[in-house]
C-alpha positions in Angstrom: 0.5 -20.9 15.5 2.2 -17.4 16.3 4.8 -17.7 13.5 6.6 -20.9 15.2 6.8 -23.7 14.0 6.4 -27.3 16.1 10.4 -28.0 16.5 10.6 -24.2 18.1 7.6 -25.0 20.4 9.1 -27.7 22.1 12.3 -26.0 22.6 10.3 -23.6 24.2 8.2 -26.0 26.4 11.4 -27.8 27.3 13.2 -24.1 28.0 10.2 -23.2 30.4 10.1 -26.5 32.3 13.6 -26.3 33.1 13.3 -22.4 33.9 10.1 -22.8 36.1 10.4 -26.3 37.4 8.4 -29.2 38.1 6.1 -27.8 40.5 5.9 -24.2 38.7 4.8 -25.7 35.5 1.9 -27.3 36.9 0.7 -24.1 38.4 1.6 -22.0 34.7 -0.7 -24.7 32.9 -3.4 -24.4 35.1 -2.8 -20.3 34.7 -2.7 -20.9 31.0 -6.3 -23.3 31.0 -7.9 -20.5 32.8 -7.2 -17.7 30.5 -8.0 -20.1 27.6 -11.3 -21.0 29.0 -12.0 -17.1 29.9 -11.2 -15.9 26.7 -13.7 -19.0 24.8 -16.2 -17.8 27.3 -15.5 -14.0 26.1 -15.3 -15.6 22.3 -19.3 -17.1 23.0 -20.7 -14.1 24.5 -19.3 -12.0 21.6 -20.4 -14.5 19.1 -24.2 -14.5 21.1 -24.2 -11.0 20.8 -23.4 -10.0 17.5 -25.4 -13.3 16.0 -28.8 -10.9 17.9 -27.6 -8.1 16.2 -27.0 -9.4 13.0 -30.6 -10.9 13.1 -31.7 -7.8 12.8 -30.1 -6.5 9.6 -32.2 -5.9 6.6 -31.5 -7.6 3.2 -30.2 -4.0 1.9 -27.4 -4.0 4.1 -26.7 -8.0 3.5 -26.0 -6.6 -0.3 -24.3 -3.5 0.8 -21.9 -6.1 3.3 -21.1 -9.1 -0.1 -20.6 -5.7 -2.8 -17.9 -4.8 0.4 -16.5 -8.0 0.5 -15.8 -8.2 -3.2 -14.4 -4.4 -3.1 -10.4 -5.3 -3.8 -8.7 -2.9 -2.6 -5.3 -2.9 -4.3 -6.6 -0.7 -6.8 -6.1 2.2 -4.4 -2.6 2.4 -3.8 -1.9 6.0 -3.0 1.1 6.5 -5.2 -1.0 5.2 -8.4 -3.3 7.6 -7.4 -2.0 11.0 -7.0 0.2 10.2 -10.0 -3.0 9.7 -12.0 -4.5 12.8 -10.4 -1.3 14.7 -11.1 -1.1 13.7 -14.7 -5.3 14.3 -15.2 -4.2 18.1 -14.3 -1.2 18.4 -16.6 -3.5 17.1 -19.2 -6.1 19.8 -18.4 -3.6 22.6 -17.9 -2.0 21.4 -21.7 -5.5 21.2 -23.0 -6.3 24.7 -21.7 -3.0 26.4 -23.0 -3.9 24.4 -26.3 -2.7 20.9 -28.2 0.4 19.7 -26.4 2.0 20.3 -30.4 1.0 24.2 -30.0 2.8 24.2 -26.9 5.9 23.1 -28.3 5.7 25.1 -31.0 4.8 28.1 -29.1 7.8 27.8 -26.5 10.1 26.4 -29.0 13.2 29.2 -29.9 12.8 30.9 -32.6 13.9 29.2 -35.6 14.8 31.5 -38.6 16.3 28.5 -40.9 19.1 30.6 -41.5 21.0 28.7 -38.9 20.5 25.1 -40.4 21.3 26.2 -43.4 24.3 28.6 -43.1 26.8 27.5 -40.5 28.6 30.1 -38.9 31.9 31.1 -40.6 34.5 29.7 -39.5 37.5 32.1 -38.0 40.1 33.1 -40.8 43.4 31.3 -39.6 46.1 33.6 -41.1 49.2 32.4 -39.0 49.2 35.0 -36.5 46.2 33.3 -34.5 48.6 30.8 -33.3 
């Protein structure tokens, strides 16, 4: 109840009798039995109400309500889904400009061979370099 367990409610009760009293806490649970009987008698006429509205929903909208109660909605996380919308446009942009192995080709540096296969000479080393 309220994220407290039974051990932390009666430290509490025992906190508010000796804050409020013996008198005091007689008047707080009456207080607290009059909200709690206002807000059943709230609970019923809500439940009354919506029960006459509900009795008037068509069998369409029964479906429409158990397909939305079967909807699981972790599937749309946001992040998964502008990263899948981000990479379905890179994908078309690449499949516009061509295969993604064109591309590569086509902005790789131009490659002669001649540097694979001649290295670049190598500085003469005469002595005087030193």
């Amino acid at each position: 109840m309220f994220g407290i367990n039974s051990s932390e409610f009666i430290i509490l009760l025992i906190v508010a009798a000796l804050v409020l009293g013996p008198k005091n806490i007689a008047q707080a649970i009456r207080g607290l039995r009059s909200i709690l009987e206002q807000f059943r008698r709230w609970s019923a006429q809500l439940r009354a109400d919506t029960s006459v509205d509900l009795g008037s929903i068509a069998p369409e909208d029964i479906e429409q309500l158990r397909k939305l109660r079967s909807l699981d909605l972790s599937s749309y996380n946001p992040k998964t889904m502008i990263r899948q919308t981000v990479q379905e446009e890179l994908d078309a942009w690449l499949k516009s400009a061509g295969s993604p192995a064109q591309f590569k080709k086509d902005n790789a540096p131009a490659n002669t061979g001649s540097e694979l296969t001649n290295p670049p000479a190598k500085p003469a080393n005469d002595g005087d370099n030193q």
